[in-house]
N, CA, C, O and CB atoms as a CASP TS submission, in Angstrom:
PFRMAT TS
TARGET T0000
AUTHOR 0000-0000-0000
METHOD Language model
MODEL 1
PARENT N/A
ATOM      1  N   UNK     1      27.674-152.275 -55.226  1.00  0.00           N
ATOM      2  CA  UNK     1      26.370-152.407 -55.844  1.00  0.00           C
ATOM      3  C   UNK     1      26.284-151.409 -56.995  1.00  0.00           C
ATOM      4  O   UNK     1      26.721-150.258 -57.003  1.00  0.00           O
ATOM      5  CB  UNK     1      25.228-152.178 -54.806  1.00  0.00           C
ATOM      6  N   UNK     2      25.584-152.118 -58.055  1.00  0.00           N
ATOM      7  CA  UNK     2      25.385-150.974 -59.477  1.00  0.00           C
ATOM      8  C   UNK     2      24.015-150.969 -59.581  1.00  0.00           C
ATOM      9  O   UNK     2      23.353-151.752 -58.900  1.00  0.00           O
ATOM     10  CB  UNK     2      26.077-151.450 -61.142  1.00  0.00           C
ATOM     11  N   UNK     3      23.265-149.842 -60.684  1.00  0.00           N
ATOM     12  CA  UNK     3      21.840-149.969 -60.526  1.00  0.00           C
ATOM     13  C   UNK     3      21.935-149.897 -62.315  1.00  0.00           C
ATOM     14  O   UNK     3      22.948-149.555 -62.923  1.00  0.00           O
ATOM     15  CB  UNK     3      20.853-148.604 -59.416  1.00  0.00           C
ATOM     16  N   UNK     4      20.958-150.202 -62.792  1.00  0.00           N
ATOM     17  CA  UNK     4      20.702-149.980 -64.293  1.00  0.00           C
ATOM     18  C   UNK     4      19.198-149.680 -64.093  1.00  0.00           C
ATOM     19  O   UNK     4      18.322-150.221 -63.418  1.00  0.00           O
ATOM     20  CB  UNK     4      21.083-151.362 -65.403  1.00  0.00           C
ATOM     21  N   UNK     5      19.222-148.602 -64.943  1.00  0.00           N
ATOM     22  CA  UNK     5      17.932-148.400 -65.201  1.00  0.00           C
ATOM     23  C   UNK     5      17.912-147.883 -66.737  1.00  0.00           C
ATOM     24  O   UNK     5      18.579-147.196 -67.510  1.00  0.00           O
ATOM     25  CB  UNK     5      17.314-147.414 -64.129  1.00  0.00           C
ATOM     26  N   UNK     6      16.294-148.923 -66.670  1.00  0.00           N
ATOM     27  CA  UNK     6      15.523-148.877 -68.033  1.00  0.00           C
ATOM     28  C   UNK     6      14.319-148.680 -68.299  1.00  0.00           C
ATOM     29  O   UNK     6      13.635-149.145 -67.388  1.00  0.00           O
ATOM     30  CB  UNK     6      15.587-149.795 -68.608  1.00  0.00           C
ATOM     31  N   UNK     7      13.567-148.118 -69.273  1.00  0.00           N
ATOM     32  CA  UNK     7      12.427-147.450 -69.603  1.00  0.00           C
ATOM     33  C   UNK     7      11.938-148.367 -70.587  1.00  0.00           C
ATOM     34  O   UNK     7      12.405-148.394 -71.725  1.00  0.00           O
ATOM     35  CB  UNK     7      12.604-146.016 -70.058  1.00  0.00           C
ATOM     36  N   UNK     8      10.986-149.146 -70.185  1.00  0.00           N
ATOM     37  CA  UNK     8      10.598-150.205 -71.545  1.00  0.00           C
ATOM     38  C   UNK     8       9.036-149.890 -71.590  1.00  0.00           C
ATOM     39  O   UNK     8       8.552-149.707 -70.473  1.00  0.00           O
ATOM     40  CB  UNK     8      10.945-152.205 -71.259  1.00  0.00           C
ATOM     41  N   UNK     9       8.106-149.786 -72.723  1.00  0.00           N
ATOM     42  CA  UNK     9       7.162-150.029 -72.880  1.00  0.00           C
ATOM     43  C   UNK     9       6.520-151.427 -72.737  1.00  0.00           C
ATOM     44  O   UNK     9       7.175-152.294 -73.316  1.00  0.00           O
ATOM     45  CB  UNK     9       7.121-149.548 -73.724  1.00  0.00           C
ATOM     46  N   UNK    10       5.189-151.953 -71.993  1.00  0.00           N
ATOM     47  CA  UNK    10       4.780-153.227 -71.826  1.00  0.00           C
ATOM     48  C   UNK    10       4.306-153.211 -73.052  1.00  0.00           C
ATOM     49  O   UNK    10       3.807-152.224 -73.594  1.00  0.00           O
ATOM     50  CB  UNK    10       3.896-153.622 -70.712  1.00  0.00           C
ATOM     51  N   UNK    11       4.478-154.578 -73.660  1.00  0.00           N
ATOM     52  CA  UNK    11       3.835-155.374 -74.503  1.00  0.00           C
ATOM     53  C   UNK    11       2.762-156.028 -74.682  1.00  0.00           C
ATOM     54  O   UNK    11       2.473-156.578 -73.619  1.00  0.00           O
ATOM     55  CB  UNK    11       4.289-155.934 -74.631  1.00  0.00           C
ATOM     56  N   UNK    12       2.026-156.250 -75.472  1.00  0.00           N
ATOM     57  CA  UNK    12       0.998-157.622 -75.595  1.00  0.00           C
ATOM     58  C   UNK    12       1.248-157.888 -74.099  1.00  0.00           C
ATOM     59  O   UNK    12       2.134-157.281 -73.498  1.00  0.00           O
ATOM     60  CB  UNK    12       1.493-159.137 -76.833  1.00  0.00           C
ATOM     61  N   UNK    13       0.232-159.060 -73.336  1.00  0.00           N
ATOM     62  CA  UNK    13       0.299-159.691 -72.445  1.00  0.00           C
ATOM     63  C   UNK    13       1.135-159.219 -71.626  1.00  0.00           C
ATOM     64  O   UNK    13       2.102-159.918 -71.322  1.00  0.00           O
ATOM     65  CB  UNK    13       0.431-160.706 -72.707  1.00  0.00           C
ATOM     66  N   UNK    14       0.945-157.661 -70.951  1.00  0.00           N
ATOM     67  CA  UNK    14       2.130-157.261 -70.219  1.00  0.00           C
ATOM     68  C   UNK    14       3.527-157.828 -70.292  1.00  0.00           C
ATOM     69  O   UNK    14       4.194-157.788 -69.258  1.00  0.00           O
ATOM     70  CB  UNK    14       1.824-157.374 -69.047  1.00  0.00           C
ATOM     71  N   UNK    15       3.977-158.276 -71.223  1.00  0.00           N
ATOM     72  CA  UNK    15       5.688-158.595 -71.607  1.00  0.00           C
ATOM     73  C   UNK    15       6.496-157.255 -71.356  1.00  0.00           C
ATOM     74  O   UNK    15       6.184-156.149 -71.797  1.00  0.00           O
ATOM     75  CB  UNK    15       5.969-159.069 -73.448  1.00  0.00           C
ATOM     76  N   UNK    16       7.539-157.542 -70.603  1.00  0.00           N
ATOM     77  CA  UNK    16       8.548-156.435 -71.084  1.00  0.00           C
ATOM     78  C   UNK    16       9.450-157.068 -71.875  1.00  0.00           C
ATOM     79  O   UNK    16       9.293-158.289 -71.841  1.00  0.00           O
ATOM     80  CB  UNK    16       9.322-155.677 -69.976  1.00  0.00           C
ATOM     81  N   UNK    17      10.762-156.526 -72.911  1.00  0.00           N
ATOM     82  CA  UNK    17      11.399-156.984 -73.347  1.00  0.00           C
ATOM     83  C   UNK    17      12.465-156.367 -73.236  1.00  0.00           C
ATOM     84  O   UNK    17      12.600-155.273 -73.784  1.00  0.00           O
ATOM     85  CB  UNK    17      11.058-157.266 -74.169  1.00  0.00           C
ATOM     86  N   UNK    18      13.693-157.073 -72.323  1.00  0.00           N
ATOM     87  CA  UNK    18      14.901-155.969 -72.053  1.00  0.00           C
ATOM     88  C   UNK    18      16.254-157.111 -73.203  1.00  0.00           C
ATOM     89  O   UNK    18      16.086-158.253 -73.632  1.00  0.00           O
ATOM     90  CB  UNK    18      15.415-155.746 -69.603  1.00  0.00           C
ATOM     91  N   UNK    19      17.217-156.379 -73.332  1.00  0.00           N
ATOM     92  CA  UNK    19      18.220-156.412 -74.403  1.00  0.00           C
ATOM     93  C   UNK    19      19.407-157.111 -73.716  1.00  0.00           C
ATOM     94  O   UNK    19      19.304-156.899 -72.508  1.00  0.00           O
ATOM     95  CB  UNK    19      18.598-154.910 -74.998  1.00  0.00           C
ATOM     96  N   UNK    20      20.128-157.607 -73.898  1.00  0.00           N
ATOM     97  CA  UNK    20      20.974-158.045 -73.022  1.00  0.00           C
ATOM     98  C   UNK    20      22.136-157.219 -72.311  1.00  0.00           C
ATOM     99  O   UNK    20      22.865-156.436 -72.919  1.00  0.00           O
ATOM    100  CB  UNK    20      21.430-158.983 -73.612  1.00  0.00           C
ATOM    101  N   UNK    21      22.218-157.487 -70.966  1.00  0.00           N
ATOM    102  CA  UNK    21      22.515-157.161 -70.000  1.00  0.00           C
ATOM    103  C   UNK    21      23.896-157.054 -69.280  1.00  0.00           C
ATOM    104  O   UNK    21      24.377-158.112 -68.876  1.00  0.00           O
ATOM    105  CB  UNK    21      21.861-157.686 -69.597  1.00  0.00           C
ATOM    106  N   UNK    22      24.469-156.094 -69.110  1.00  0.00           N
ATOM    107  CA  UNK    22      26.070-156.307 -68.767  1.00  0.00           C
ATOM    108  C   UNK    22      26.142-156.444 -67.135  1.00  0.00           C
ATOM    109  O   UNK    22      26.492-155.644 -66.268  1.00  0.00           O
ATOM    110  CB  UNK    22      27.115-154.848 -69.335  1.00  0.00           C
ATOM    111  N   UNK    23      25.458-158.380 -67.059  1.00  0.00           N
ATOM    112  CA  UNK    23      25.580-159.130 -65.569  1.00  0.00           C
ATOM    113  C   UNK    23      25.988-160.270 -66.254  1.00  0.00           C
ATOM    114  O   UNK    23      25.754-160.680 -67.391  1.00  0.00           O
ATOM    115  CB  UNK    23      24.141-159.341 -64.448  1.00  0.00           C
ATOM    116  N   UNK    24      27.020-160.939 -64.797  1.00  0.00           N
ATOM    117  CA  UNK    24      27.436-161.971 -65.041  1.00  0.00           C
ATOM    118  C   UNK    24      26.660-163.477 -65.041  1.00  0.00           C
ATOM    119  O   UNK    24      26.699-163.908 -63.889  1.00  0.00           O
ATOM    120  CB  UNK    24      28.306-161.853 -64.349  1.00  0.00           C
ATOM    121  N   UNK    25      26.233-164.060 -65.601  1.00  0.00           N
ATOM    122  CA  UNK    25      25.639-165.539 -65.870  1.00  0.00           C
ATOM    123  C   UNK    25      25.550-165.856 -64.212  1.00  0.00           C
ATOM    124  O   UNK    25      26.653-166.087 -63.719  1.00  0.00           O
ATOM    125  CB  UNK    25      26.827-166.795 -66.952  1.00  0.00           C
ATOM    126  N   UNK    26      24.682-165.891 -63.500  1.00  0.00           N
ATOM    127  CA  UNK    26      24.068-166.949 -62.539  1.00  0.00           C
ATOM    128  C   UNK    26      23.882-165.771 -61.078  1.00  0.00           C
ATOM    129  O   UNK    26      23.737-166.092 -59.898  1.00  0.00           O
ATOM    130  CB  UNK    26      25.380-168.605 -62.245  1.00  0.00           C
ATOM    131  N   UNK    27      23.948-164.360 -61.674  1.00  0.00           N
ATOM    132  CA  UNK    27      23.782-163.081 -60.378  1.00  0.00           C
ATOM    133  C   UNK    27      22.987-162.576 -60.113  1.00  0.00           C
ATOM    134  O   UNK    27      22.420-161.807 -60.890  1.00  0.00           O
ATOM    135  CB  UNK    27      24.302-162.054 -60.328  1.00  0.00           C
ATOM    136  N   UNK    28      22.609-162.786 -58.924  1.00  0.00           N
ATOM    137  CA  UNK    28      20.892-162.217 -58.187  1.00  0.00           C
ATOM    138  C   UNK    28      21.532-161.068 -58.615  1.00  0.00           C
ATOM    139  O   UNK    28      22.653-160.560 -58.654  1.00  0.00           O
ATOM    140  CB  UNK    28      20.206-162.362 -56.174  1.00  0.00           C
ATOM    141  N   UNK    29      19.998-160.786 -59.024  1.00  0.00           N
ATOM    142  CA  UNK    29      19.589-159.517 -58.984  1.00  0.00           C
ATOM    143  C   UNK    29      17.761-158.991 -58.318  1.00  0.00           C
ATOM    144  O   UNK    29      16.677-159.561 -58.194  1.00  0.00           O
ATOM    145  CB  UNK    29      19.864-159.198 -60.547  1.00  0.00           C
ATOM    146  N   UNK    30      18.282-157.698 -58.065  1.00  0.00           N
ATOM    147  CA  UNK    30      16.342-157.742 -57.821  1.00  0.00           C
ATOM    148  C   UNK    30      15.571-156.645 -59.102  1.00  0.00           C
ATOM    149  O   UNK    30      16.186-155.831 -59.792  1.00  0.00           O
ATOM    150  CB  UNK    30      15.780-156.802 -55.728  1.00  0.00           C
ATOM    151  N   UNK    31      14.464-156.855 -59.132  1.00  0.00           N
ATOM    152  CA  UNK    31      13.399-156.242 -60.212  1.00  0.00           C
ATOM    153  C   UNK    31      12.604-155.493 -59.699  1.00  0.00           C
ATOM    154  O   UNK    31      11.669-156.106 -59.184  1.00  0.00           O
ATOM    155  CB  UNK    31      12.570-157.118 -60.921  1.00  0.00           C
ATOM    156  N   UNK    32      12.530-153.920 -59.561  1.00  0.00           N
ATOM    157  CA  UNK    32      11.014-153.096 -59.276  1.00  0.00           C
ATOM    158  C   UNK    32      10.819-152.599 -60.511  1.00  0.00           C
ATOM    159  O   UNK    32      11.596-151.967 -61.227  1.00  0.00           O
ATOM    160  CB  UNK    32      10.934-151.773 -58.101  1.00  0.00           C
ATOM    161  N   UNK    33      10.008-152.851 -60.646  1.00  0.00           N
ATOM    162  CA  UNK    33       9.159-152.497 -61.594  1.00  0.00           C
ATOM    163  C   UNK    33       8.101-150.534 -61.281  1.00  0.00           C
ATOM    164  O   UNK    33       7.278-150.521 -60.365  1.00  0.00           O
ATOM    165  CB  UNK    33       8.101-154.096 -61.549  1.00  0.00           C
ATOM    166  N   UNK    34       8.247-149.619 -61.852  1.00  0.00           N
ATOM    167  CA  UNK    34       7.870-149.030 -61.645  1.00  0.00           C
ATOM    168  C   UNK    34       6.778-148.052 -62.519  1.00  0.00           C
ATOM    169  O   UNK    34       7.216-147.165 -63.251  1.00  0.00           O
ATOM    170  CB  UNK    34       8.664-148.900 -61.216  1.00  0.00           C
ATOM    171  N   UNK    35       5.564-148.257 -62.397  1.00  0.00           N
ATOM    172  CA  UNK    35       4.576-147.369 -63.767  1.00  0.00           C
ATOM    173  C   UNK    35       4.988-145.646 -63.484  1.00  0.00           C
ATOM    174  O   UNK    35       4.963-144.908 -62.499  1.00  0.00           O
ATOM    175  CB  UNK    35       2.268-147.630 -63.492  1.00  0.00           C
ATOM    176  N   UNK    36       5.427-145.472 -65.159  1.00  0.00           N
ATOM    177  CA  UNK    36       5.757-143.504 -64.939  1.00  0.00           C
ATOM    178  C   UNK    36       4.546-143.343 -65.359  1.00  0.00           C
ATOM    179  O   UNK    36       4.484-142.113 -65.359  1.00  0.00           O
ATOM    180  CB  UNK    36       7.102-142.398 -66.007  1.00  0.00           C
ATOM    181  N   UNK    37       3.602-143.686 -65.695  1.00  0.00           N
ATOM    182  CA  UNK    37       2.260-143.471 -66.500  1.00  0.00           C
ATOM    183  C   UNK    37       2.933-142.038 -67.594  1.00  0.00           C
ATOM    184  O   UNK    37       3.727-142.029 -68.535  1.00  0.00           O
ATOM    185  CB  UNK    37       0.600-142.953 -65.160  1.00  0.00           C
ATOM    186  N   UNK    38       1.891-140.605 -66.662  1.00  0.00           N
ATOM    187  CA  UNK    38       2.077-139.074 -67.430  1.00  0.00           C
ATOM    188  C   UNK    38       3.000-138.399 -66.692  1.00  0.00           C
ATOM    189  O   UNK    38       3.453-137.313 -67.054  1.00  0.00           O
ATOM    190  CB  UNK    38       0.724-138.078 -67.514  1.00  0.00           C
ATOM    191  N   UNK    39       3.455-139.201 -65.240  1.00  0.00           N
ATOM    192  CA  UNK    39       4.167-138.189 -64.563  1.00  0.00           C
ATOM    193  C   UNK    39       5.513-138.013 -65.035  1.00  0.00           C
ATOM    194  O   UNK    39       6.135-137.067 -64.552  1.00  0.00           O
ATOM    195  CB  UNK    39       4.190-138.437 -63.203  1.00  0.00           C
ATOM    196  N   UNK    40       6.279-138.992 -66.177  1.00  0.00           N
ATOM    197  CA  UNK    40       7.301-138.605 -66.452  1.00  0.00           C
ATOM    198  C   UNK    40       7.583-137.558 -67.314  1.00  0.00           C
ATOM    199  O   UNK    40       8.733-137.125 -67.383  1.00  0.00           O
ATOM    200  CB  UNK    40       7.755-139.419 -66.702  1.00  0.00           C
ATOM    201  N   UNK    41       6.487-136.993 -68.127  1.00  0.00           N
ATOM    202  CA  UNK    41       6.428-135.840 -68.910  1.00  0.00           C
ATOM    203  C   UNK    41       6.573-134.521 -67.782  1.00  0.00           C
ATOM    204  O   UNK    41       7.426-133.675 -68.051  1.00  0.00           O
ATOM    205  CB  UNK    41       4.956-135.872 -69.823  1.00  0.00           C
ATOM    206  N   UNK    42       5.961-134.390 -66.854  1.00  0.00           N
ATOM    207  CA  UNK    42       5.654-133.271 -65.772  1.00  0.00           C
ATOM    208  C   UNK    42       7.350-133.294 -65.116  1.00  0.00           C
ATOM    209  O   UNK    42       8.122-132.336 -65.160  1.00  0.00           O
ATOM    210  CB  UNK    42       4.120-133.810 -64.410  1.00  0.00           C
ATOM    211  N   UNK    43       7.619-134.536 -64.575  1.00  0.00           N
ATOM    212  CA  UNK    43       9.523-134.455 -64.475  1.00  0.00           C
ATOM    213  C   UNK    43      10.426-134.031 -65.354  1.00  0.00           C
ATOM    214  O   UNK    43      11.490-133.555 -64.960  1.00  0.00           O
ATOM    215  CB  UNK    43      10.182-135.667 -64.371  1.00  0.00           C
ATOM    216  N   UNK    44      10.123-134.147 -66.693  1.00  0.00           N
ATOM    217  CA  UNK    44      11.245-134.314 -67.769  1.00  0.00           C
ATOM    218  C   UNK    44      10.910-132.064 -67.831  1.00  0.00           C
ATOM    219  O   UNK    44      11.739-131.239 -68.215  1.00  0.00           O
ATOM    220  CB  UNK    44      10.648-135.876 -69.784  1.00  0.00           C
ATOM    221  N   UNK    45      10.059-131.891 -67.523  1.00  0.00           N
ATOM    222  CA  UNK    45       9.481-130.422 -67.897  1.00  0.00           C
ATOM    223  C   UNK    45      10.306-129.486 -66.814  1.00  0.00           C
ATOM    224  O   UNK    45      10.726-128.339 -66.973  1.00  0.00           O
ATOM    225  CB  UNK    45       7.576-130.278 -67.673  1.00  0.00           C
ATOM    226  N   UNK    46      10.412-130.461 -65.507  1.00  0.00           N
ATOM    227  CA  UNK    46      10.325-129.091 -64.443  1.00  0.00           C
ATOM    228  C   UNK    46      11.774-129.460 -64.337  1.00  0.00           C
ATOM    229  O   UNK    46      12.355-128.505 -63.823  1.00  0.00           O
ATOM    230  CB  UNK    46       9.178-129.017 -62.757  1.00  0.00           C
ATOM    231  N   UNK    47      12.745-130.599 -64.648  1.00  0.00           N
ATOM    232  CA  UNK    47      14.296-130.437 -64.760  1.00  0.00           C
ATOM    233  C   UNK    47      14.741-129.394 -65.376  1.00  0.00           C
ATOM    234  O   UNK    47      15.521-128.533 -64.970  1.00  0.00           O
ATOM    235  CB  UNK    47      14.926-131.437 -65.390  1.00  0.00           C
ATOM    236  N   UNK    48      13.828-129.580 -67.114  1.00  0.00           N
ATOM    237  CA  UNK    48      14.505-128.828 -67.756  1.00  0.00           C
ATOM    238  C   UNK    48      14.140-127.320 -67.861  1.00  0.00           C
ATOM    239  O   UNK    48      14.550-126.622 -68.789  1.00  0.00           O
ATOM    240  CB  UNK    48      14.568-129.394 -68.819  1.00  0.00           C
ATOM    241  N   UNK    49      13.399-126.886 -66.926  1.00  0.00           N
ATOM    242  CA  UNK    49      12.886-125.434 -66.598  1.00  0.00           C
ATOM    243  C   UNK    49      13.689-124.708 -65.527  1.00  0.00           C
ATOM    244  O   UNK    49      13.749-123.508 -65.260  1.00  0.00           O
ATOM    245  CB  UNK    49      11.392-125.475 -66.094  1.00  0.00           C
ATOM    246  N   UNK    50      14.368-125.905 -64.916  1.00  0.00           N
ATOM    247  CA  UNK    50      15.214-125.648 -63.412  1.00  0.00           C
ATOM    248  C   UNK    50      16.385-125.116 -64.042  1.00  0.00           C
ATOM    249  O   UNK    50      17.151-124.380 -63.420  1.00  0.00           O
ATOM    250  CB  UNK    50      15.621-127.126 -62.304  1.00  0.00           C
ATOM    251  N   UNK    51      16.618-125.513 -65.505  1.00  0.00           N
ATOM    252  CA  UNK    51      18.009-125.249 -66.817  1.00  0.00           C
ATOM    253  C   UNK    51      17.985-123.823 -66.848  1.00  0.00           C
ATOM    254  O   UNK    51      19.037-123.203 -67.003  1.00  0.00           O
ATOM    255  CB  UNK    51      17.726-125.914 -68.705  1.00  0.00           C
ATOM    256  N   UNK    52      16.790-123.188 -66.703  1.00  0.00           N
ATOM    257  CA  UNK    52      16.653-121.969 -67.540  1.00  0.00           C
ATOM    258  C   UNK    52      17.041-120.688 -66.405  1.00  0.00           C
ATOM    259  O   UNK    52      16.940-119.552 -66.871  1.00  0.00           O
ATOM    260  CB  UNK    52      14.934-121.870 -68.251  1.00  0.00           C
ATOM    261  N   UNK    53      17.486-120.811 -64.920  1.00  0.00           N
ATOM    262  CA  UNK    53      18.190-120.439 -64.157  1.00  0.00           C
ATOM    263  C   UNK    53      19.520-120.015 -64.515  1.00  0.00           C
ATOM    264  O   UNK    53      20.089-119.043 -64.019  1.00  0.00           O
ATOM    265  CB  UNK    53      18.137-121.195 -63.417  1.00  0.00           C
ATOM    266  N   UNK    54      20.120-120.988 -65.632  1.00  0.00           N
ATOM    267  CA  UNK    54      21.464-120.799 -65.678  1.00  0.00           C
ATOM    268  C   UNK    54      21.970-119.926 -67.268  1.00  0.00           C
ATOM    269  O   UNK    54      23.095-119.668 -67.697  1.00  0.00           O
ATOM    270  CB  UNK    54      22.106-122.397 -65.473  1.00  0.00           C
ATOM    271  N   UNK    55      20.897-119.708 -67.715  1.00  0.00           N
ATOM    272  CA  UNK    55      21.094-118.964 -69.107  1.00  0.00           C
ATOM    273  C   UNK    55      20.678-117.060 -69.029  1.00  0.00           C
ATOM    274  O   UNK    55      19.792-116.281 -69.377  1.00  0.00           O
ATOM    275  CB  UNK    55      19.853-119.900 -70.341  1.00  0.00           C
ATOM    276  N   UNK    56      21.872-117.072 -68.395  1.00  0.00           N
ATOM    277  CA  UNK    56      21.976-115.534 -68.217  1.00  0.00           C
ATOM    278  C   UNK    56      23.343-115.216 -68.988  1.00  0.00           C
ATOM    279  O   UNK    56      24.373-115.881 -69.102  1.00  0.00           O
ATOM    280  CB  UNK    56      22.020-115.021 -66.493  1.00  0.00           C
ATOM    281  N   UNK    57      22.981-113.967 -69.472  1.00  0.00           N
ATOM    282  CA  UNK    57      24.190-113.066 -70.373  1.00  0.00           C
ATOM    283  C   UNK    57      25.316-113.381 -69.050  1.00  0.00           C
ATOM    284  O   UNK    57      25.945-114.434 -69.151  1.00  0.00           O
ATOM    285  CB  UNK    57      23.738-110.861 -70.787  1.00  0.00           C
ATOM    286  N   UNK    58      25.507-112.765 -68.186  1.00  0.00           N
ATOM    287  CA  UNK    58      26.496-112.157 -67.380  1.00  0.00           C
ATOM    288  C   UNK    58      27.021-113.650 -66.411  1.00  0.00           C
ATOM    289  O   UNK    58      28.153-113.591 -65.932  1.00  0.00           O
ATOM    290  CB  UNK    58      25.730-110.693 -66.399  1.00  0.00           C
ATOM    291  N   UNK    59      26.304-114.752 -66.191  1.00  0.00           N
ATOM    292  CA  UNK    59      26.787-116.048 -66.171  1.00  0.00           C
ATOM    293  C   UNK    59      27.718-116.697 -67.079  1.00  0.00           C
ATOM    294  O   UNK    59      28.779-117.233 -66.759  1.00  0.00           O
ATOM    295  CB  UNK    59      25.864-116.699 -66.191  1.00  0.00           C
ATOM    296  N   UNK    60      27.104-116.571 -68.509  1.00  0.00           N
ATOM    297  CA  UNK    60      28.229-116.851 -69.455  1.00  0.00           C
ATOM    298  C   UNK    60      29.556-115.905 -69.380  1.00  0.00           C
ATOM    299  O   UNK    60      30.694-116.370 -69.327  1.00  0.00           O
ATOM    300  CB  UNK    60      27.641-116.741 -70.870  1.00  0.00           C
ATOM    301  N   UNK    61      29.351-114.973 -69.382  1.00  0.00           N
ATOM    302  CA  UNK    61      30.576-114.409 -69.135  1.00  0.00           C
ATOM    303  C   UNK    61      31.681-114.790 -67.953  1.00  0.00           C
ATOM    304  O   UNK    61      32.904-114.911 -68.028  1.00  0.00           O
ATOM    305  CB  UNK    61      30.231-113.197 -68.999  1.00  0.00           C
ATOM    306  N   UNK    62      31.025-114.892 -67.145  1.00  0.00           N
ATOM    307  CA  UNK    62      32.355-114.777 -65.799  1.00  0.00           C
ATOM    308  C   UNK    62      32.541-116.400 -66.016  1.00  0.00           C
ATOM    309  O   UNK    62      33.681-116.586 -65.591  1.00  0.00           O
ATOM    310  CB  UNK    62      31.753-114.147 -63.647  1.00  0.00           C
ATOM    311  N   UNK    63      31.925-117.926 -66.537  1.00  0.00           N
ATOM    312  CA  UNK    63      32.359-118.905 -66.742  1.00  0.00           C
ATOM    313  C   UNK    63      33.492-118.892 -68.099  1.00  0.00           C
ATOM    314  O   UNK    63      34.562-119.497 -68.027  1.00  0.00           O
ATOM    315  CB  UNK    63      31.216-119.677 -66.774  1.00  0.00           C
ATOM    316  N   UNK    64      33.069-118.101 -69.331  1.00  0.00           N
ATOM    317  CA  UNK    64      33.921-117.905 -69.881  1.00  0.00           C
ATOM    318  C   UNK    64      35.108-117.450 -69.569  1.00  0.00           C
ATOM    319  O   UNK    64      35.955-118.097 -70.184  1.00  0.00           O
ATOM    320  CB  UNK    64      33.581-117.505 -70.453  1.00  0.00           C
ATOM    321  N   UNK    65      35.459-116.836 -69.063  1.00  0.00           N
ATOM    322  CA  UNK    65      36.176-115.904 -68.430  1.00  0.00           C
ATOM    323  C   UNK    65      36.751-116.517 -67.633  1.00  0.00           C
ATOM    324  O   UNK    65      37.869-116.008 -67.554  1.00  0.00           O
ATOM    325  CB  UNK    65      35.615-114.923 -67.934  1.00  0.00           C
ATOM    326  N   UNK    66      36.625-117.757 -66.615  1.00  0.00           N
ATOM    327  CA  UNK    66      37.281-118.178 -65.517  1.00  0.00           C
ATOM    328  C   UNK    66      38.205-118.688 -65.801  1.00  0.00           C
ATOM    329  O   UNK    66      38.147-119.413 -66.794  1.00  0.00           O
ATOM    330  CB  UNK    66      36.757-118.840 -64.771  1.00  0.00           C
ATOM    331  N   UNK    67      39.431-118.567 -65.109  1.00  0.00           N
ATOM    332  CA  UNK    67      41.303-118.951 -65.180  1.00  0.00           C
ATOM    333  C   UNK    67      40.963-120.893 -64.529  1.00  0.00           C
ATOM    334  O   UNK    67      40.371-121.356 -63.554  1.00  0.00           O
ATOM    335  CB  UNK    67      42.776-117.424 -63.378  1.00  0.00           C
ATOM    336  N   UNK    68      41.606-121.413 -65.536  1.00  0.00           N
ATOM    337  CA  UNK    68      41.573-123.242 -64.672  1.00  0.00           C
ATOM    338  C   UNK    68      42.312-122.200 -62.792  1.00  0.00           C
ATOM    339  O   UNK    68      42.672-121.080 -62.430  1.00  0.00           O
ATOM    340  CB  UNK    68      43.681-125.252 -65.965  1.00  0.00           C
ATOM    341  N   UNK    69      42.095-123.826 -62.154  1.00  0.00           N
ATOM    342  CA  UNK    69      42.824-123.435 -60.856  1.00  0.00           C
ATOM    343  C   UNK    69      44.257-124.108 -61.032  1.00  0.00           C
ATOM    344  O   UNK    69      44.463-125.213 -61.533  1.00  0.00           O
ATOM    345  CB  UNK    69      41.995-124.008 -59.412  1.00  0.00           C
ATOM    346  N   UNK    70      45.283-123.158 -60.482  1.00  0.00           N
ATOM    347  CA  UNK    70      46.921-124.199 -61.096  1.00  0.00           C
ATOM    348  C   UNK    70      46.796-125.470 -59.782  1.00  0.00           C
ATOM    349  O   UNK    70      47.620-126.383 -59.725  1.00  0.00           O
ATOM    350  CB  UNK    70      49.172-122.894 -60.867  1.00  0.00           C
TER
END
């Protein structure tokens, strides 16, 4: 099983309009439909705040610094 996911704005007459699709001609598939309304701004915020854990002086160093494993 594969999943695709896409972010479309509704249209006029609630239309979505998706682009064509890398499925084969005649393959169930299923559709949820899901409203992000504002909450995807509040997600996209607290991922990239979870980022700011990893931006330390002395982190960069010892990753710089690390030997590959032979």
């Amino acid at each position: 099983m594969r999943a695709l996911r896409l972010i479309r704005r509704v249209q006029p007459a609630g239309t979505i309009h998706l682009d064509a699709l890398p499925l084969r001609e005649g393959e169930t598939v299923e559709v949820i439909v899901l409203s992000l309304g504002d909450h995807m701004e509040d997600l996209t915020r607290a991922s990239e705040s979870a980022l700011d854990f990893w931006q330390t002086e002395i982190d960069d160093q010892v990753w710089n610094n690390a030997l590959p494993s032979a």
